[in-house]
C-alpha positions as CSV (number, residue, x, y, z in Angstrom):
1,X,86.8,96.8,146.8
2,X,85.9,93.2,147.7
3,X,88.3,90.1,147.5
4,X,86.7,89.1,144.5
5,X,86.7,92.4,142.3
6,X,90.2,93.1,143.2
7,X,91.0,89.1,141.5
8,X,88.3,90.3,138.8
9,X,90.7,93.0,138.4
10,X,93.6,91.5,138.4
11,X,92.5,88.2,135.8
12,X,91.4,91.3,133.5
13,X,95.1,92.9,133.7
14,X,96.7,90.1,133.0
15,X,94.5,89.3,130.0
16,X,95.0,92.8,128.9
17,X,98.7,92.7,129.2
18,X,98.8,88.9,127.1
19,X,97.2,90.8,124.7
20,X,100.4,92.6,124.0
21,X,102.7,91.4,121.5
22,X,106.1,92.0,120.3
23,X,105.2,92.7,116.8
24,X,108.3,94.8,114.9
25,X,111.8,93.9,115.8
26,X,114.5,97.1,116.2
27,X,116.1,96.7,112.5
28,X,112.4,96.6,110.9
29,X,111.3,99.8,112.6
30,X,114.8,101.1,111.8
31,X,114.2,100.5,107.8
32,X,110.4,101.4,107.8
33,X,111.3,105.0,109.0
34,X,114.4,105.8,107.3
35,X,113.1,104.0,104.0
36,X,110.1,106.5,104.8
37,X,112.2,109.1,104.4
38,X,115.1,108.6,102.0
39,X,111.6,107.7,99.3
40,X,109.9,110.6,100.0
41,X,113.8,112.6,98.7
42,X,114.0,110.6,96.3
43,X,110.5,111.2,94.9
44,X,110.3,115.1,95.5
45,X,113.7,115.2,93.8
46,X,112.7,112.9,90.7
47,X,109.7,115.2,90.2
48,X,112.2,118.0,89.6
49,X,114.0,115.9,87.4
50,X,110.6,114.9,86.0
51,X,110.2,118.8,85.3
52,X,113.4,119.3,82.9
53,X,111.4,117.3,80.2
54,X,107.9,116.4,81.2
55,X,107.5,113.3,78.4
56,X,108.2,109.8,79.0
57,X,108.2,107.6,75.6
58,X,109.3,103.7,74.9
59,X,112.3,103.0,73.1
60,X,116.0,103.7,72.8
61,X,115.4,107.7,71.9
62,X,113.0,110.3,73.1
63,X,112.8,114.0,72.0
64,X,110.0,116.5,71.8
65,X,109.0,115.8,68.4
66,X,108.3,112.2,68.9
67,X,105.1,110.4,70.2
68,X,105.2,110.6,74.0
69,X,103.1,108.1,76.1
70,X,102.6,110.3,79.0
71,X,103.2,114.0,78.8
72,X,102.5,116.8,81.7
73,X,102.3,120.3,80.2
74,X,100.3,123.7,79.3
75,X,98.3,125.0,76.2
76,X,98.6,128.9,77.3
77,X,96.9,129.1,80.7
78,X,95.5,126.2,80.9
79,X,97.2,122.4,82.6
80,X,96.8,119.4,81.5
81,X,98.0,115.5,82.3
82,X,97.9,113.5,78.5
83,X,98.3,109.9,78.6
84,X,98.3,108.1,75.2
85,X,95.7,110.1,73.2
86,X,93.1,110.8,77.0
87,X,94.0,114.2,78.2
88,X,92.6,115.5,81.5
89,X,93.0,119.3,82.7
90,X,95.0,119.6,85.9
91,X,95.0,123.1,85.4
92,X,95.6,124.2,89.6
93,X,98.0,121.5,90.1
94,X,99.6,119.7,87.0
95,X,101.2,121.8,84.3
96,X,99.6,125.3,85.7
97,X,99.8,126.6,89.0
98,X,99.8,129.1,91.3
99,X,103.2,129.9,92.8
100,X,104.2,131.8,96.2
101,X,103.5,135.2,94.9
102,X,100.4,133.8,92.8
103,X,102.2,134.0,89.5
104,X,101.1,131.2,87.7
105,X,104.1,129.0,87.3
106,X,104.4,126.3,84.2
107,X,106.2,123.1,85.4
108,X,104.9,119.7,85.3
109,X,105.0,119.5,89.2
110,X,104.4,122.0,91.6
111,X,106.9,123.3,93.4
112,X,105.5,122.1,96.9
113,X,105.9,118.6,96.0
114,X,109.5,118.7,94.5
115,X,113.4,119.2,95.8
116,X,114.5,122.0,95.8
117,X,111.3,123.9,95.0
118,X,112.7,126.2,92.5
119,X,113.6,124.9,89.0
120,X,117.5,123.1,89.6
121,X,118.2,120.5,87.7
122,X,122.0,120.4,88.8
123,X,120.5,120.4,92.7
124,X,117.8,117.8,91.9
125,X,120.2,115.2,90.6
126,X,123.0,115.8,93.5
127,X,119.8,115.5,95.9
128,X,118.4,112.1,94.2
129,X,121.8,110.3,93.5
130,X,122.9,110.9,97.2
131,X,119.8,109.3,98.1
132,X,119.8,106.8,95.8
133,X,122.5,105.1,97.6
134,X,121.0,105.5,100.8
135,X,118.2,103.7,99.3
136,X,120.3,100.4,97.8
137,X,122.2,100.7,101.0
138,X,118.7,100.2,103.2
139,X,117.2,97.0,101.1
140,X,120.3,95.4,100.6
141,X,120.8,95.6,104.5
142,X,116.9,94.4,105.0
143,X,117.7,91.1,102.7
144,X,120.2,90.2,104.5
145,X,118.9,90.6,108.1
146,X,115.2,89.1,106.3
147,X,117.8,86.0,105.2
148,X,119.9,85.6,108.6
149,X,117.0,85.8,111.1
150,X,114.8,83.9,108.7
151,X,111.9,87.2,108.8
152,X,111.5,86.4,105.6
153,X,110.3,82.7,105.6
154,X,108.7,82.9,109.1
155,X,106.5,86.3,108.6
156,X,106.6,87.2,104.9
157,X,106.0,83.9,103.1
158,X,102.5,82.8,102.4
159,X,101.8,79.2,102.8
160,X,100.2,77.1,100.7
161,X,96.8,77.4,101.9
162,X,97.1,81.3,101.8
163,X,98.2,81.4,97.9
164,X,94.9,79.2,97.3
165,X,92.1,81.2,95.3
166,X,89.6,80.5,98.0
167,X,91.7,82.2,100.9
168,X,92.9,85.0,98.5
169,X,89.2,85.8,97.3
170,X,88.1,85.8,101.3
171,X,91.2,88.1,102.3
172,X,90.3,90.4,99.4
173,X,86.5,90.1,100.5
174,X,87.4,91.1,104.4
175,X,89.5,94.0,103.5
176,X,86.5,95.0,101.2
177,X,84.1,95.2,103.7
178,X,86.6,96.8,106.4
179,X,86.8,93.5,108.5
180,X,90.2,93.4,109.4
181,X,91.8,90.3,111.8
182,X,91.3,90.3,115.6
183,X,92.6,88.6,118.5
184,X,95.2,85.7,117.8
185,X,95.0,86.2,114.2
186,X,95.9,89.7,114.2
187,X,99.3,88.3,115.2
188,X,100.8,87.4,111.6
189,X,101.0,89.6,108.7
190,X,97.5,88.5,106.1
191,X,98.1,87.5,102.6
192,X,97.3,90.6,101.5
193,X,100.0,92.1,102.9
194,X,102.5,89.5,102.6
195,X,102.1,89.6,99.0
196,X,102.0,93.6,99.1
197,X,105.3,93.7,101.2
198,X,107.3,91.3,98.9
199,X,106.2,92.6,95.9
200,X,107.4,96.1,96.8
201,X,111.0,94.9,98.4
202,X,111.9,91.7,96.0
203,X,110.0,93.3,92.5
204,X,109.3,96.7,92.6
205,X,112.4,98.1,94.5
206,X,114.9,96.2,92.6
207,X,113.2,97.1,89.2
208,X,113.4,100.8,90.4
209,X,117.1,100.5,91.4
210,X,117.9,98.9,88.0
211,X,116.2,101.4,85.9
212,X,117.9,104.0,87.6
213,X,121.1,102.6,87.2
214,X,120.1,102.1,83.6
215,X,119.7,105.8,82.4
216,X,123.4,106.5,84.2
217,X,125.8,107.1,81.1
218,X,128.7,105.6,83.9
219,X,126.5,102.4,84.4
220,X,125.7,102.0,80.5
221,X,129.3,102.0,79.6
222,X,130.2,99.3,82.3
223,X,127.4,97.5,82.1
224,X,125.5,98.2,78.4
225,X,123.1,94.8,78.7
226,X,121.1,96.3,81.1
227,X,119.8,98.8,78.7
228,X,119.1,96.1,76.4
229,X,116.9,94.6,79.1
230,X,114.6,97.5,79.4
231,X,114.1,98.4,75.9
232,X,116.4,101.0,75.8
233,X,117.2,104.2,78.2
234,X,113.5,105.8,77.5
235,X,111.7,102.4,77.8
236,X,114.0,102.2,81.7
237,X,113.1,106.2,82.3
238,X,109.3,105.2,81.6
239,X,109.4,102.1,83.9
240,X,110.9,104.2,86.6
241,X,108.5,106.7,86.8
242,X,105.9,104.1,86.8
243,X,107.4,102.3,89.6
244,X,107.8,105.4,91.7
245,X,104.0,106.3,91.3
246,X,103.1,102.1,92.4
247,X,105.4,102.9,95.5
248,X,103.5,106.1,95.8
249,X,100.3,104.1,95.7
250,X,101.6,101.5,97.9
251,X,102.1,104.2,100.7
252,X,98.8,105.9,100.0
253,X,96.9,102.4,101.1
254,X,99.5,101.7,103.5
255,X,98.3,104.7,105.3
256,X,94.8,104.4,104.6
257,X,94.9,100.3,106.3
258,X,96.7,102.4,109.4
259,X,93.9,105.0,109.5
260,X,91.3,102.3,109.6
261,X,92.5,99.3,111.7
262,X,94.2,101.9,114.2
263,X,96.4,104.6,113.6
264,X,97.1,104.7,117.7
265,X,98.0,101.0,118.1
266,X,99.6,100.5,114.7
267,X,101.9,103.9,114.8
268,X,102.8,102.6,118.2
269,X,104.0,99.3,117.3
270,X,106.2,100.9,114.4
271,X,108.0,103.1,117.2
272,X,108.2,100.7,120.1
273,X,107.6,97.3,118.5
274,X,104.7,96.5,121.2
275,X,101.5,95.6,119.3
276,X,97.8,95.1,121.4
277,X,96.2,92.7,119.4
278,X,92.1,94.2,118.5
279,X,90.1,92.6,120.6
280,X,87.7,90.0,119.1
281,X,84.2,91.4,120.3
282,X,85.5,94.8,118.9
C-alpha cells in the first residue's frame, strides 16, 4: 500500500468514525426497554381483564343488556368483532379460537396474547395493578430527567418552522415515499416523531393512567371528580381501552420506521447509545 492509499485510508476512517453520534443517553435507553416491557404486561394482562366482560359502553353504567359500542364475542361457532352497528367475523382469532388441544375456546382474546393464559381474573388484576405502578413510576421518572437535563426542550420540542403546515406536509410527504433523513440531519429527532413522542408521553400516557385510576372503587372514593371528568367509570373503561390500542399502534409503526430506516443501526443505538448517521449518497 502506497503513502497515499494508506492517508486515503486513513481520511476515510476518520470520516467514518465522525459519522458516529452519541444519539440515546443511559436513562432514555433505560425507560425505552423497561417501558417496553412493563406495556407489553400491562396489555396481555388488560386483555384478560378485557375477557371477564367483552363490552365497552359510554356512560356512568354498563351491563349486558344495554347498547355496547364495541363488543367482542360468538354466535355459536362462529367469532366476531362488533363496533357500533359494523360487525366483522374474527372467527380464528377474536371471539372463537382454537386452543392448545384444538378445542375451540370462546374468549374475546386468545389466550396467547393475554396474562396468564388461562381465564383468571383474580391473577390478571394482581398482574396489571403491579405493573401499573411500575408504569407511573417509569414516566414520572422520564419527566423529571426530560425537565432537569432540558431533553425535553433541546430534542423533543418542535420549533416554529417545524409546526408550519408547509414543513409538516413535506415531513408527512418524505415518510410517504420512504425518504427518510441522512447525514447531518439524521441527527435530531423529525417532526414527525417529535409530535409522535410527546403525544404518547404528555397525552396519551397520562390519559391512560387517569382512566385507570378512575375505574378503582379506592381512587373514586378519594378522589370522585375524576369520574366526573370522564363521563363516568364506563365512558373512563372505554377511553382506556382505546388508548391502549393507539399505544399498541404507536409501537406497531415504531417498529415498522426501525425495519425500514435500519433495524441494525437503530437497534444499536437503543442498546449502546452510538448512532452512524445514513450516509447521504445512500
Amino acid at each position: 500500500m502506497t503513502d497515499v492509499d494508506r492517508e486515503r485510508s486513513a481520511v476515510e476512517a476518520a470520516t467514518a468514525a465522525k459519522q458516529v453520534i452519541y444519539r440515546h443517553r443511559l436513562p432514555t435507553r433505560i425507560w425505552h426497554w423497561l417501558n417496553a416491557a412493563v406495556i407489553l404486561v400491562l396489555l396481555m394482562s388488560g386483555l384478560m381483564i378485557f375477557n371477564a366482560h367483552e363490552r365497552l359502553y359510554w356512560g356512568q353504567y354498563g351491563a349486558n343488556p344495554d347498547y355496547a359500542w364495541l363488543r367482542i364475542g360468538h354466535l355459536g361457532e362462529q367469532g366476531f368483532l362488533r363496533v357500533g352497528g359494523v360487525t366483522f367475523h374474527t372467527t380464528g382469532f377474536l371471539g372463537a379460537w382454537s386452543g392448545p388441544d384444538g378445542n375451540t375456546m370462546y374468549t374475546a382474546f386468545p389466550g396467547w396474547l393475554t396474562i396468564p393464559s388461562t381465564y383468571d381474573l383474580a391473577l390478571s388484576r394482581h398482574w396489571h395493578l403491579t405493573f401499573a405502578w411500575l408504569f407511573v413510576a417509569a414516566i414520572i421518572a422520564y419527566w423529571i430527567w426530560g425537565l432537569v437535563n432540558r431533553h425535553l426542550w433541546q430534542d423533543l420540542l418542535p420549533s416554529k418552522h417545524e409546526l408550519s403546515p408547509r414543513h409538516l406536509l413535506e415531513d408527512v410527504k418524505n415518510h410517504a415515499l420512504l425518504r427518510f433523513p441522512k447525514g447531518e440531519v439524521a441527527r435530531r429527532y423529525n417532526t414527525l416523531q417529535k409530535l409522535s413522542y410527546l403525544g404518547v408521553a404528555f397525552v396519551l400516557i397520562p390519559i391512560q393512567i387517569l382512566t385507570g385510576l378512575t375505574m378503582s372503587p379506592a381512587m373514586d372514593a378519594a378522589s370522585p371528580w375524576l369520574v366526573d371528568v370522564f363521563g363516568g367509570r364506563q365512558s373512563a373503561r372505554s377511553i382506556h381501552f382505546i388508548c391502549a390500542m393507539l399505544l399498541v399502534l404507536f409501537f406497531l409503526v415504531h417498529i415498522l420506521m426501525v425495519a425500514l430506516v435500519g433495524p441494525i443501526n437503530e437497534v444499536r443505538s437503543m442498546i449502546t447509545g452510538r448512532y452512524r448517521l445514513p450516509a447521504e449518497h445512500n
